[in-house]
C-alpha positions as CSV (number, residue, x, y, z in Angstrom):
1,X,55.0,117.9,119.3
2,X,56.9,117.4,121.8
3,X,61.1,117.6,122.3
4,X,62.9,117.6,119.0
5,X,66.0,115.9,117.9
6,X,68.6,117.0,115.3
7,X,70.4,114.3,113.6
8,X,73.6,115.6,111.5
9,X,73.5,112.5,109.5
10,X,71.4,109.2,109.4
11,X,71.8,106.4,112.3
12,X,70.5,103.0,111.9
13,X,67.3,101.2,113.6
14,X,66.4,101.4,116.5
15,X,67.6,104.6,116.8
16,X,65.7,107.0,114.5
17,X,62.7,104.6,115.1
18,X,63.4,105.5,119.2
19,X,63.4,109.0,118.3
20,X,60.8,109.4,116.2
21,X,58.6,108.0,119.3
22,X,59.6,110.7,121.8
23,X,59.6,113.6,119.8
24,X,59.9,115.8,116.3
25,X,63.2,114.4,114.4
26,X,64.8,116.2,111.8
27,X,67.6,114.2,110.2
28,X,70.1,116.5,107.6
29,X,70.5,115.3,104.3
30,X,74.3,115.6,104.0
31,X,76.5,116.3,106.7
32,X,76.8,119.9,107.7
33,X,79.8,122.1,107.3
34,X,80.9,124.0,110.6
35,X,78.5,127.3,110.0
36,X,75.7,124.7,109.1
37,X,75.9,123.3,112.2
38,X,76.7,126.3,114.5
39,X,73.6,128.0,112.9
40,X,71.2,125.0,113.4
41,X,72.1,124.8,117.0
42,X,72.0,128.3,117.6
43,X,68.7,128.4,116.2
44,X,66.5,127.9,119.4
45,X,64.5,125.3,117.4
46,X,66.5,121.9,118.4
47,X,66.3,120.4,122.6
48,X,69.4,118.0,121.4
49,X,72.0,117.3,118.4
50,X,72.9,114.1,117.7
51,X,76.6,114.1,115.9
52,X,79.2,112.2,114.6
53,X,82.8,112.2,115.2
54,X,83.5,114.7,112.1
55,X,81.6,117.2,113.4
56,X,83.2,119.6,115.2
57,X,81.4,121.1,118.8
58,X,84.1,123.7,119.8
59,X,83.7,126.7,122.4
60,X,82.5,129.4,119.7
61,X,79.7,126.6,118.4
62,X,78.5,126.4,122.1
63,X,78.6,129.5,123.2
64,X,75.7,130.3,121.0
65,X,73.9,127.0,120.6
66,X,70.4,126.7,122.3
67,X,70.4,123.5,122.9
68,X,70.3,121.5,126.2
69,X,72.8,118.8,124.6
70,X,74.8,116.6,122.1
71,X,74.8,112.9,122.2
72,X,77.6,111.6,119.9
73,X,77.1,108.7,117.8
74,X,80.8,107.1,119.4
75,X,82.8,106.5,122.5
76,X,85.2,108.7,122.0
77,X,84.5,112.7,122.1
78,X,87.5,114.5,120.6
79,X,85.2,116.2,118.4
80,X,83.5,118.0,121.1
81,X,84.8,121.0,123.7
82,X,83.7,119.1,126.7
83,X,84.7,121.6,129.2
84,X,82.7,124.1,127.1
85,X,79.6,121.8,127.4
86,X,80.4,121.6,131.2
87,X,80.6,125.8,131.1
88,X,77.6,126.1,129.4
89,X,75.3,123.6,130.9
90,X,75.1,121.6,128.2
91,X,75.1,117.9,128.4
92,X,77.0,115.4,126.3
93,X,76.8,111.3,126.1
94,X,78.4,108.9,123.9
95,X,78.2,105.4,123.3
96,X,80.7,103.2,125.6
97,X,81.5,99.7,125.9
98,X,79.7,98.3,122.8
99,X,82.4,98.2,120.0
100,X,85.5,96.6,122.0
101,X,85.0,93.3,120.3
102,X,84.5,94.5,117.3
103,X,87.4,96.9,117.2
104,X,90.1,94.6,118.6
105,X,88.9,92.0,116.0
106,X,90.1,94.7,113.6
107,X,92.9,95.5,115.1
108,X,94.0,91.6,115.3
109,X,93.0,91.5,111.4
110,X,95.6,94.5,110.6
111,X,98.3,92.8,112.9
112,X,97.5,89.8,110.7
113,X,97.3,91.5,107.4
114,X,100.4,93.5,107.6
115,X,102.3,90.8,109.0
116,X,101.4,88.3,106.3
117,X,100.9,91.3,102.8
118,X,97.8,90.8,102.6
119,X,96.6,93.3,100.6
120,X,99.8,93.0,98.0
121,X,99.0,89.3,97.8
122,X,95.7,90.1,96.9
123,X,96.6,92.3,94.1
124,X,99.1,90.0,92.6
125,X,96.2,87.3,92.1
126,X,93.5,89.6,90.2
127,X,96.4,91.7,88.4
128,X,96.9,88.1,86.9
129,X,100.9,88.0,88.4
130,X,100.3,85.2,90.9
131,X,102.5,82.5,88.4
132,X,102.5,79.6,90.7
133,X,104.3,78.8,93.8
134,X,107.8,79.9,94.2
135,X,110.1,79.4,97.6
136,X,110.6,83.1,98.1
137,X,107.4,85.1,96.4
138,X,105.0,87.6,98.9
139,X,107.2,86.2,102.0
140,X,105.8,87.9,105.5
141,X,106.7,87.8,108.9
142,X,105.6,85.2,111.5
143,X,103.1,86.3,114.3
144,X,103.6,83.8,116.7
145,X,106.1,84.3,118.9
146,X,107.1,88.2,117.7
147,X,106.6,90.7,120.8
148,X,102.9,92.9,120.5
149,X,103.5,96.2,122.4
150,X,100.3,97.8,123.5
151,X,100.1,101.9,124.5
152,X,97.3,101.6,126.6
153,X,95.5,99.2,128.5
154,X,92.2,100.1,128.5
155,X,89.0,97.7,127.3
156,X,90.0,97.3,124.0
157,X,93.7,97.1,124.3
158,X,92.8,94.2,126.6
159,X,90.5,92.2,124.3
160,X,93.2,92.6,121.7
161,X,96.0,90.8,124.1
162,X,93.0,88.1,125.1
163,X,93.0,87.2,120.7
164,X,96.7,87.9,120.4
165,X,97.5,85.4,123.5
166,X,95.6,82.5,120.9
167,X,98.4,83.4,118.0
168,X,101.0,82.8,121.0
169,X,102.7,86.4,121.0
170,X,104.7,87.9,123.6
171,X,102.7,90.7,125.3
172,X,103.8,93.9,126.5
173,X,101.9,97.1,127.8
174,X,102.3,100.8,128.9
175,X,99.1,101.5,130.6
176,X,98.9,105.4,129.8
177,X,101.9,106.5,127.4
178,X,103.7,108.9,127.3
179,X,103.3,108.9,131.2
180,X,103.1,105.8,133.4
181,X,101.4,104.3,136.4
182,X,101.7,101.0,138.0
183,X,99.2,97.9,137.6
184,X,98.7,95.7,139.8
185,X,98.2,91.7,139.3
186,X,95.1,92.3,140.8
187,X,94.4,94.6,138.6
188,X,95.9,92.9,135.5
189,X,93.3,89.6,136.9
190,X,93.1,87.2,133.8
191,X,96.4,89.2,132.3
192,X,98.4,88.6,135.4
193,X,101.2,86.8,134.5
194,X,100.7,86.5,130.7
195,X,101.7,90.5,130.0
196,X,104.5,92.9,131.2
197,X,104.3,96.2,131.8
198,X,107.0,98.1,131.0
199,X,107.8,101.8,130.3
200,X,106.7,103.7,127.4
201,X,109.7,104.1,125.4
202,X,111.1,100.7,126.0
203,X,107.5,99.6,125.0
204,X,108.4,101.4,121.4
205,X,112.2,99.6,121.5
206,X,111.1,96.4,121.6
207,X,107.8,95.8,120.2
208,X,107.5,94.1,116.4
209,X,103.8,95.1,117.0
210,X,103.2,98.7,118.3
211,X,99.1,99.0,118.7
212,X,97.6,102.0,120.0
213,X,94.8,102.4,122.5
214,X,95.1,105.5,123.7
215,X,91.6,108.6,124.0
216,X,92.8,111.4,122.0
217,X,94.0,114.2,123.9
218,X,96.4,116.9,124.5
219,X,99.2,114.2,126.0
220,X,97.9,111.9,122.9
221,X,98.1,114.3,119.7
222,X,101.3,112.9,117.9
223,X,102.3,110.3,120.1
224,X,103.7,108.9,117.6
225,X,105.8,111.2,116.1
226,X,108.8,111.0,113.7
227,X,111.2,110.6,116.8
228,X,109.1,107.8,118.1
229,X,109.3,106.3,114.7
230,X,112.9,106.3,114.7
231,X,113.5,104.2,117.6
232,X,111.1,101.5,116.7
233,X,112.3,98.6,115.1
234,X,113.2,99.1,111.4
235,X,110.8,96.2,110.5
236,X,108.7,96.8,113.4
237,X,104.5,97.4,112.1
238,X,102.6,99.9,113.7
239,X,98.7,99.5,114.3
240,X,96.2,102.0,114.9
241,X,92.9,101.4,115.4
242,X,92.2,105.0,118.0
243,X,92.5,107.6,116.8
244,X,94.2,108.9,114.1
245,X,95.6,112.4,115.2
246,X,97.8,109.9,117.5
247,X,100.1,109.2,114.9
248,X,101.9,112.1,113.3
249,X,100.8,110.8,109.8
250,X,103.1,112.8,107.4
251,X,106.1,111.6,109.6
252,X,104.8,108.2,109.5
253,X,104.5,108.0,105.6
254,X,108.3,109.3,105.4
255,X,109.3,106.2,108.2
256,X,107.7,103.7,106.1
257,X,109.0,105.4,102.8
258,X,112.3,104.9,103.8
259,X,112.7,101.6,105.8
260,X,112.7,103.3,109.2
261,X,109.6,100.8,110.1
262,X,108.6,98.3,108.4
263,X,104.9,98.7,107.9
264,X,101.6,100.0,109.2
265,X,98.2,99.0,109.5
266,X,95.7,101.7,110.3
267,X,91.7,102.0,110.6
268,X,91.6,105.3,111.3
269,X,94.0,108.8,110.1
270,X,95.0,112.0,111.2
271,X,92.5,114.5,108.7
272,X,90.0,112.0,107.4
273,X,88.6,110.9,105.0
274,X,91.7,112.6,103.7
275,X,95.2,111.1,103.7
276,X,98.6,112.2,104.2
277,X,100.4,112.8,101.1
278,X,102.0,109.4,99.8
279,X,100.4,107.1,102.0
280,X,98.2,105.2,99.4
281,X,100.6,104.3,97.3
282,X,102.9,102.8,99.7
283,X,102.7,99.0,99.1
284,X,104.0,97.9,103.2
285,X,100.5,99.3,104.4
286,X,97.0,97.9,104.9
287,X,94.7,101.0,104.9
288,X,91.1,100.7,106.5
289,X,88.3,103.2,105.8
290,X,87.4,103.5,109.9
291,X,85.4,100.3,110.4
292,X,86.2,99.5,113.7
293,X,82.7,99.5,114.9
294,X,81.6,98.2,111.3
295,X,79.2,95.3,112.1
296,X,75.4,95.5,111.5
297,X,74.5,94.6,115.3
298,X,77.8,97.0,117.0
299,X,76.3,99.8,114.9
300,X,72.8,99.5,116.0
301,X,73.3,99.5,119.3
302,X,75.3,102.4,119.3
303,X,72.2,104.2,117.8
304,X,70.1,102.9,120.6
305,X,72.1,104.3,122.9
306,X,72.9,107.6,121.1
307,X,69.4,107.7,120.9
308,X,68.1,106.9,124.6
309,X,71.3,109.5,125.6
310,X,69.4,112.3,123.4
311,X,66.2,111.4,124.5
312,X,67.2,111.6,128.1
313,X,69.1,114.7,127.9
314,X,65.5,116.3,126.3
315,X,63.6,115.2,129.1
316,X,65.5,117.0,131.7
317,X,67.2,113.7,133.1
318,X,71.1,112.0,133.0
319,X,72.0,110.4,129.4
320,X,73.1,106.4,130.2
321,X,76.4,107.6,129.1
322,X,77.1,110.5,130.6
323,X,80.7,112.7,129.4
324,X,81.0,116.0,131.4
325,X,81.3,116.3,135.2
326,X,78.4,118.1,135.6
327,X,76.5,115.1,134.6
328,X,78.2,113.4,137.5
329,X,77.4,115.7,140.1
């Protein structure tokens, strides 16, 4: 029968299809709750589990689990205790590199979309209250020329400036906020010249963008907090397209509440799928239901490699993609 896979919840082709070739797959059918999962793995009966970012691979879940390791169905890998994994022997891969297009076209679309209302305009036209043309109805804000501040400067943050440089903005960047480090032009290569670095809180001072790039991590939880808020601009938009315990979210629904800022745009939030309290109904948002890596050939391709990462972990060998530094040693 081979090795045999675990798969918390359903991946497209090729993956299942790549799995199904090198071994047993059983694929859940509904995500597991925490005790679910930590029973499954601790069961003895799975070589690899392949997850998704909601569920959660923490010290007591891997402490216990018989299993030689998780591949996550993402690039990032908040949801997993990787220096447990390293403790324990247990591998971990994820799915780098594929989604950066995709994600900075969203992130470009909710720069766009906030700037311009969007989503309000859209609701005036089928609530049948669009009554022609008028000099001063659903006005926005321009994005040419206004200053796009990036926190982080990583792949995507860059193939967000290489779109935002088309719509003419002014580019600034802090490469790893809160802290700093300095970039070379060399470094910078086709962004030398055509974006500044500057420090993190002047990045939040000036920007009429603020888009975040940043992993989530123990520096990055609540970046953006209600003290950060207050010194953006008061019609400044924030953007997140990361992750969303990055922005302190119930802070962030008070700022736009009450003018502090002057909207947001966000793809992903701080306890999904649920949202902070009074978020929804604030009309100076645009609210997306985490589809940064939402296109049919982004997706497959992460299950390809989710898959040849599990499949390479059960046969004793490196995932593509490796996480933990024991896979690098």
């Amino acid at each position: 029968m081979g090795n045999h896979y675990l798969v918390t919840t359903a991946i497209p082709e090729p993956g299942l299809q790549l799995l199904s070739d090198a071994g047993q797959v059983t694929v859940l059918p509904d995500p597991p709750d925490y005790a679910t999962l930590a029973a499954l793995c601790a069961s003895g009966d799975y070589d690899v589990v392949l997850t998704q970012l909601r569920d959660v691979i923490d010290e007591p879940l891997l402490a216990n689990a018989r299993v030689k390791g998780v591949s996550n169905y993402a690039v990032g890998y908040n949801n997993i205790d990787v220096d447990a994994a390293t403790r324990h022997g247990i591998l971990v891969g994820n799915t780098p590199g594929v989604l950066t297009d995709a994600t900075a076209d969203v992130a470009m679309l909710l720069i766009l979309g906030t700037a311009r209302r969007v989503v309000e305009s859209d609701r005036v036209v089928r609530d049948g209250k669009f009554l022609g043309w008028e000099p001063e109805f659903m006005l926005g804000r321009d994005v040419s020329g206004a200053v796009l501040g990036l926190a982080g400067f990583g792949r995507i943050a860059r193939a967000v400036a290489r779109r935002a440089l088309g719509f003419g903005m002014e580019e600034l960047f802090s490469p790893r906020p809160p802290g700093d480090r300095p970039v070379s032009d060399e470094e910078l290569g086709e962004f030398a010249g055509k974006v500044r670095q500057v420090p993190w809180d002047s990045l939040v001072e000036r920007s009429d963008f603020l888009s975040l790039h940043v992993p989530l991590n123990e520096q990055t939880r609540h970046l953006v907090d209600a003290d950060v808020l207050g010194r953006m601009k008061s019609d400044a938009i924030l953007i997140n397209t990361a992750r969303g315990p990055v922005v302190d979210e119930s802070a962030l629904v008070e700022a736009l509440r009450n003018g502090v800022i002057g909207g947001a745009g966000l793809d992903v939030f701080e306890d999904e799928p649920r949202l902070a309290a009074g978020l929804a109904e604030l009309p100076n948002t645009v609210l997306l239901p985490h589809v940064g890596s939402a296109t049919v050939p982004v997706r497959a391709e992460m299950a390809r490699l989710s898959a040849l990462n599990a499949i390479a972990i059960a046969e004793g060998r490196l995932p593509l993609h490796p996480v933990n530094p024991l896979s690098r040693a």
